[in-house]
C-alpha positions as CSV (number, residue, x, y, z in Angstrom):
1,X,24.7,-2.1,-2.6
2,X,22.8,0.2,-4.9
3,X,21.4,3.1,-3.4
4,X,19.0,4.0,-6.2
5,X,15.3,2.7,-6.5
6,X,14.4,0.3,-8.9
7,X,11.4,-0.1,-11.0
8,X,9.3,-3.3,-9.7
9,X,6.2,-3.5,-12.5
10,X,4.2,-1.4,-14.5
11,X,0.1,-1.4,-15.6
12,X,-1.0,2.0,-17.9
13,X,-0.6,4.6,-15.8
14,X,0.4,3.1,-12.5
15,X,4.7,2.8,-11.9
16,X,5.8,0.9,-8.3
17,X,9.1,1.2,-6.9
18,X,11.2,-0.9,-4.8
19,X,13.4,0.6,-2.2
20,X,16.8,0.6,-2.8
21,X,17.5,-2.3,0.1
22,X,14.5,-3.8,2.6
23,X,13.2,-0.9,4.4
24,X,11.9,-1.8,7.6
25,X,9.1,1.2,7.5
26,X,8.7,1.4,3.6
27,X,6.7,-0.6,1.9
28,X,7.3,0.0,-1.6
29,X,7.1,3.6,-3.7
30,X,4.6,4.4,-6.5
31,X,3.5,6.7,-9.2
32,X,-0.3,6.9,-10.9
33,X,-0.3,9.1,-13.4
34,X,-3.7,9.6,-14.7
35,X,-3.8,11.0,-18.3
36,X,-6.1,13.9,-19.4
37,X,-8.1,11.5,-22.3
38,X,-9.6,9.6,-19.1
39,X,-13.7,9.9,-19.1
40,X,-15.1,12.1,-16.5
41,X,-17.0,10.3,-13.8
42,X,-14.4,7.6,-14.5
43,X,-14.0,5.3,-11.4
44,X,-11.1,2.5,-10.2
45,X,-11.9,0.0,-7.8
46,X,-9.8,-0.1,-4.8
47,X,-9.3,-3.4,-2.5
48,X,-8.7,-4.0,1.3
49,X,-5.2,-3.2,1.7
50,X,-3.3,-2.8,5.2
51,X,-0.7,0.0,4.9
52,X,-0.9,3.3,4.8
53,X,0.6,5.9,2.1
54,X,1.6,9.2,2.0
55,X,0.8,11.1,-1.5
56,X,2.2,13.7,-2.9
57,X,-1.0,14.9,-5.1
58,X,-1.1,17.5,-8.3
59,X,-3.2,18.3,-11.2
60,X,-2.6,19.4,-14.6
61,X,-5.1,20.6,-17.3
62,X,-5.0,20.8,-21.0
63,X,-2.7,23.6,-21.1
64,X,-0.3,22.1,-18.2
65,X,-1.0,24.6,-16.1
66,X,0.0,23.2,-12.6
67,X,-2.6,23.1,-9.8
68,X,-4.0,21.8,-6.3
69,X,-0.8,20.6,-5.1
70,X,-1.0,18.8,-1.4
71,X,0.4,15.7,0.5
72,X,-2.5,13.4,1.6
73,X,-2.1,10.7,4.4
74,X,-4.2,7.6,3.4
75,X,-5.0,5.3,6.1
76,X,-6.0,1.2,5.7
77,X,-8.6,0.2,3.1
78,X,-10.8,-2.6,5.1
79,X,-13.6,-3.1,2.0
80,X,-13.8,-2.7,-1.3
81,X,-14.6,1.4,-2.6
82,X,-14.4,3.2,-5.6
83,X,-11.7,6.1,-6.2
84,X,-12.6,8.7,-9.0
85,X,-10.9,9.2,-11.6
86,X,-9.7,12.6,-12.3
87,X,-7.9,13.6,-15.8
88,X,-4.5,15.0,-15.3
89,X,-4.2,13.5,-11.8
90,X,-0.8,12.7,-10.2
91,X,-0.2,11.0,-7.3
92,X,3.4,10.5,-6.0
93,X,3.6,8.2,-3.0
94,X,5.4,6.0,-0.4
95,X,3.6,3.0,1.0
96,X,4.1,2.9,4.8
97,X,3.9,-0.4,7.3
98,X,1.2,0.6,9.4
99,X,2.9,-0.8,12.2
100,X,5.6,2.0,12.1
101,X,3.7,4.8,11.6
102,X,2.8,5.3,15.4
103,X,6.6,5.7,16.2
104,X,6.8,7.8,12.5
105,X,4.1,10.6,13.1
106,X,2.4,10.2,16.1
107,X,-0.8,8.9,15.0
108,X,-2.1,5.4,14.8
109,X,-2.9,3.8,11.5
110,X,-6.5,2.6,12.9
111,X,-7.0,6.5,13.7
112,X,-7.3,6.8,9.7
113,X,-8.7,3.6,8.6
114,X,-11.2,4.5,5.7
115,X,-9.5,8.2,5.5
116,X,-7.6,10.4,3.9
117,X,-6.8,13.5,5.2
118,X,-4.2,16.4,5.1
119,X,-0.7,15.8,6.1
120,X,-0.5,19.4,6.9
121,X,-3.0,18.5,10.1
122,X,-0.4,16.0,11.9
123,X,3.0,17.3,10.7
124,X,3.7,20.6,9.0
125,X,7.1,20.3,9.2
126,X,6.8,17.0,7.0
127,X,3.9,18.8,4.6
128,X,6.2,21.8,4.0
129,X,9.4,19.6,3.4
130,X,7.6,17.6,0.8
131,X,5.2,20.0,-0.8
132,X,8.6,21.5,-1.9
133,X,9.6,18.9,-3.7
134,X,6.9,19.8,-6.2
135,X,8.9,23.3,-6.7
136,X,11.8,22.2,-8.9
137,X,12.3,20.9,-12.1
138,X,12.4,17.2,-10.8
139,X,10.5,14.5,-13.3
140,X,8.3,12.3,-11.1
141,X,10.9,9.6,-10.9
142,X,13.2,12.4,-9.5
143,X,10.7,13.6,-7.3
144,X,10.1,9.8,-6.0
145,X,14.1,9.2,-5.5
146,X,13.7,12.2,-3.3
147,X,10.4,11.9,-1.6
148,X,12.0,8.3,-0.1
149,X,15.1,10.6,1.4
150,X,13.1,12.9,2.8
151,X,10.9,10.3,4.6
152,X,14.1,8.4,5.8
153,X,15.2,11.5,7.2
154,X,12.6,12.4,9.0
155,X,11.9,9.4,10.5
156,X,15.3,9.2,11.7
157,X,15.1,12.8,13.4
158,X,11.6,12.5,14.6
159,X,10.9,8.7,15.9
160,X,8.7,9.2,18.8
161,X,9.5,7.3,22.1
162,X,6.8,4.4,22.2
163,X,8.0,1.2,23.0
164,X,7.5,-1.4,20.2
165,X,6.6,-4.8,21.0
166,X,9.6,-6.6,19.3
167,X,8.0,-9.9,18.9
168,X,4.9,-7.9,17.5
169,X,6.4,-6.4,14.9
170,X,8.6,-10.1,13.8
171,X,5.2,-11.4,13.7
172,X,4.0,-8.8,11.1
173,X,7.2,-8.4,9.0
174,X,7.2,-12.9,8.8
175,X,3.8,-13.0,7.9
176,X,4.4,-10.3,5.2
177,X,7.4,-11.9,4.1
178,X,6.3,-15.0,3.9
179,X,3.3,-13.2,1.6
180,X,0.1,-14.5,4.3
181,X,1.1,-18.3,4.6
182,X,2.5,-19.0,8.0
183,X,-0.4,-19.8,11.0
184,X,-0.9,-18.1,14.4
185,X,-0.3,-21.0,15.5
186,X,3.6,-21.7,14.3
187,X,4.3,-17.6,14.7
188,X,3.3,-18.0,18.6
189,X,5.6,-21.2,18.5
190,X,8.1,-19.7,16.7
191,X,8.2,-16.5,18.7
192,X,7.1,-18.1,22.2
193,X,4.4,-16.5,23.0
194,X,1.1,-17.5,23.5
195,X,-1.5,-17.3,20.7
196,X,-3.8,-14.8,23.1
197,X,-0.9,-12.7,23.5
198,X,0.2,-12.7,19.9
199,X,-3.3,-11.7,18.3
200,X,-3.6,-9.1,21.2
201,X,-0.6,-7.4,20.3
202,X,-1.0,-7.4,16.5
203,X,-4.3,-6.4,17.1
204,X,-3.1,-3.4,18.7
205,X,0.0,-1.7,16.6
206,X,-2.2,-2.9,13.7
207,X,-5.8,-2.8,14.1
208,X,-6.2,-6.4,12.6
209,X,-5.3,-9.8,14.1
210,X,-2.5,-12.1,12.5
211,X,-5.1,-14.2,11.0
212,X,-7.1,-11.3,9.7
213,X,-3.6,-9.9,7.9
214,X,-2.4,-12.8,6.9
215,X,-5.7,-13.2,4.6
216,X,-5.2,-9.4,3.5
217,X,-1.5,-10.2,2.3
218,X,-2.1,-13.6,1.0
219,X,-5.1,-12.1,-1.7
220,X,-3.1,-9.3,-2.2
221,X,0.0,-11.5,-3.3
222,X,-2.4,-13.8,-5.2
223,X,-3.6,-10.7,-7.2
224,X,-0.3,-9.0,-7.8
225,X,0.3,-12.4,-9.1
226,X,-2.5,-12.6,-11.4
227,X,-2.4,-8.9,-12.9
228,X,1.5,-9.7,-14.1
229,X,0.3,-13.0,-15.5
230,X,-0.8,-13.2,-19.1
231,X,-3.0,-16.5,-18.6
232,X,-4.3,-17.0,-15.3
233,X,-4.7,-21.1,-13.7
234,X,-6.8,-20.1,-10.5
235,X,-6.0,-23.7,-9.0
236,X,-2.4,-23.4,-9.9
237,X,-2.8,-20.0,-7.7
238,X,-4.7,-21.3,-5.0
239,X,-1.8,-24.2,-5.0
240,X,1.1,-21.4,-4.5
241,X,-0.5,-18.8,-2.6
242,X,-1.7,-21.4,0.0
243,X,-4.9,-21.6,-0.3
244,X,-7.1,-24.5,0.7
245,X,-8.1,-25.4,-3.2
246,X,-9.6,-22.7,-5.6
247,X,-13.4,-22.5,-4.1
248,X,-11.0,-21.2,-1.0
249,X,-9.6,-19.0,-3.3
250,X,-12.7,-17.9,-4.9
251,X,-14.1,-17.6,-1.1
252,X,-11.4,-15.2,-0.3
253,X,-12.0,-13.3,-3.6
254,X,-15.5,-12.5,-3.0
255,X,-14.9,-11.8,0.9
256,X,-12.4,-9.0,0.0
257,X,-13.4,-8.0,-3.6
258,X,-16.8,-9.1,-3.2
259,X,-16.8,-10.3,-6.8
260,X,-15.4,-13.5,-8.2
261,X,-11.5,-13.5,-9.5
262,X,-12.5,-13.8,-13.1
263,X,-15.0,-10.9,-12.1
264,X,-12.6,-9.0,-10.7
265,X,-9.4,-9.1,-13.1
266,X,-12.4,-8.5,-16.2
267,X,-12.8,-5.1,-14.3
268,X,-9.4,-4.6,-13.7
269,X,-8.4,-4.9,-17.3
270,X,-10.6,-2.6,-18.4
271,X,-9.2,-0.1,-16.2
272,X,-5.7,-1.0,-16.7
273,X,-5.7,1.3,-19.8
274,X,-5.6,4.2,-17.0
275,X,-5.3,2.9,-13.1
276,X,-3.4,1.5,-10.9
277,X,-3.2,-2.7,-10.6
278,X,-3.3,-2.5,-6.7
């Protein structure tokens, strides 16, 4: 099995990675590299998403002079926001199963829902070891190949003692697999455990309920979809993704993007020329 990552899809500026076999704490990897000819005041709409990422952030200016290096820990996106724009921006980063990152680095992803905040504040040891990564002569897909080896050996050395619920996290991992489409209902079957139980537990390693993720995954699926597609048949979508029919699917849309999809992928195709799809 190949041991290197492998490009997944590309929009402008914006590079995701997959992992070089099914990681079961990695999500996927990414790069956004935001050019200097970006507008100031320049802003890229970000949706709900349920993971959290660890960025390895740098600026450049017109000279390429280096600056403001740091590692940033994002937590969950639960509504829609805005993130500025900033010429010369790079962000390198690994997108983390907020289930895992309890037993990763000590701190629960509901802690930092809505927030980013310094790495540096709940692992220095984990700052410093990636902050060097920026001191070499490593190109950013370099610096991503290695950014994924340094996580996986960390966790590996430093996976706190908390005791995962196992049928918790096969609930999560299905419903991501199975990108949002499997019920409560026939996870609790399928796992044999009562529904109460089930959304109780999710609830708690995740900070949503099965049902509530399951929604999250399903529009993000249906998006990723749509941004890679080069003519868009919402009812086709609605069909795959399994949704009720396409007013579910435009329901959805407006609940987590509050805009309509046509609304929404007009806006993200304008800032395609410089931003990230998802």
């Amino acid at each position: 099995m190949s041991t290197k990552i492998t490009k997944n899809y590309s929009m402008s500026g914006y590079h995701e990675f997959q992992t070089p076999k099914p990681d079961f704490m990695i999500d996927a990897l990414w790069i956004q590299d935001t050019p200097l000819s970006v507008p100031i005041g320049g802003n890229h709409l970000l949706v709900p998403e349920p993971t959290v990422n660890i960025i390895l952030s740098r600026y450049r200016d017109a000279l390429g002079n280096i600056y403001g290096e740091k590692v940033e820990l994002s937590g969950p996106i639960t509504k829609p926001c805005d993130f500025k724009l900033i010429p010369g921006h790079t962000m390198i980063a690994a997108r983390i199963k907020a289930e895992w990152l309890v037993y990763f680095l000590n701190i629960s992803a509901q802690d930092i829902t809505d927030h980013i905040i310094d790495l540096s504040l709940i692992s220095t040891t984990l700052n410093d070891q990636l902050l060097s990564l920026f001191n070499s002569d490593l190109s950013n897909v370099q610096i991503i190949s290695s950014l994924y080896r340094t996580l996986k050996s960390f966790a590996a050395a430093n996976m706190f003692n908390h005791h995962a619920s196992e049928y918790g996290v096969c609930a999560i991992e299905i419903i991501r697999r199975c990108g949002g489409t499997v019920s409560q209902k026939k996870l609790s079957k399928h796992l044999n455990v009562s529904d109460r139980q089930l959304r109780r537990t999710v609830r708690n390693m995740i900070g949503m309920t099965p049902k509530a993720f399951s929604r999250n995954i399903r529009f993000l699926k249906t998006l990723e979809h749509a941004d890679k597609s080069k003519v868009i048949d919402w009812s086709d979508l609605a069909a795959n993704f399994g949704y009720f029919d396409q007013a579910h699917l435009i329901k959805e849309f407006n609940q987590f993007a509050k805009m309509a999809p046509n609304q929404l992928m007009t806006l993200r195709q304008e800032e395609s020329v410089f931003s990230n799809p998802v």
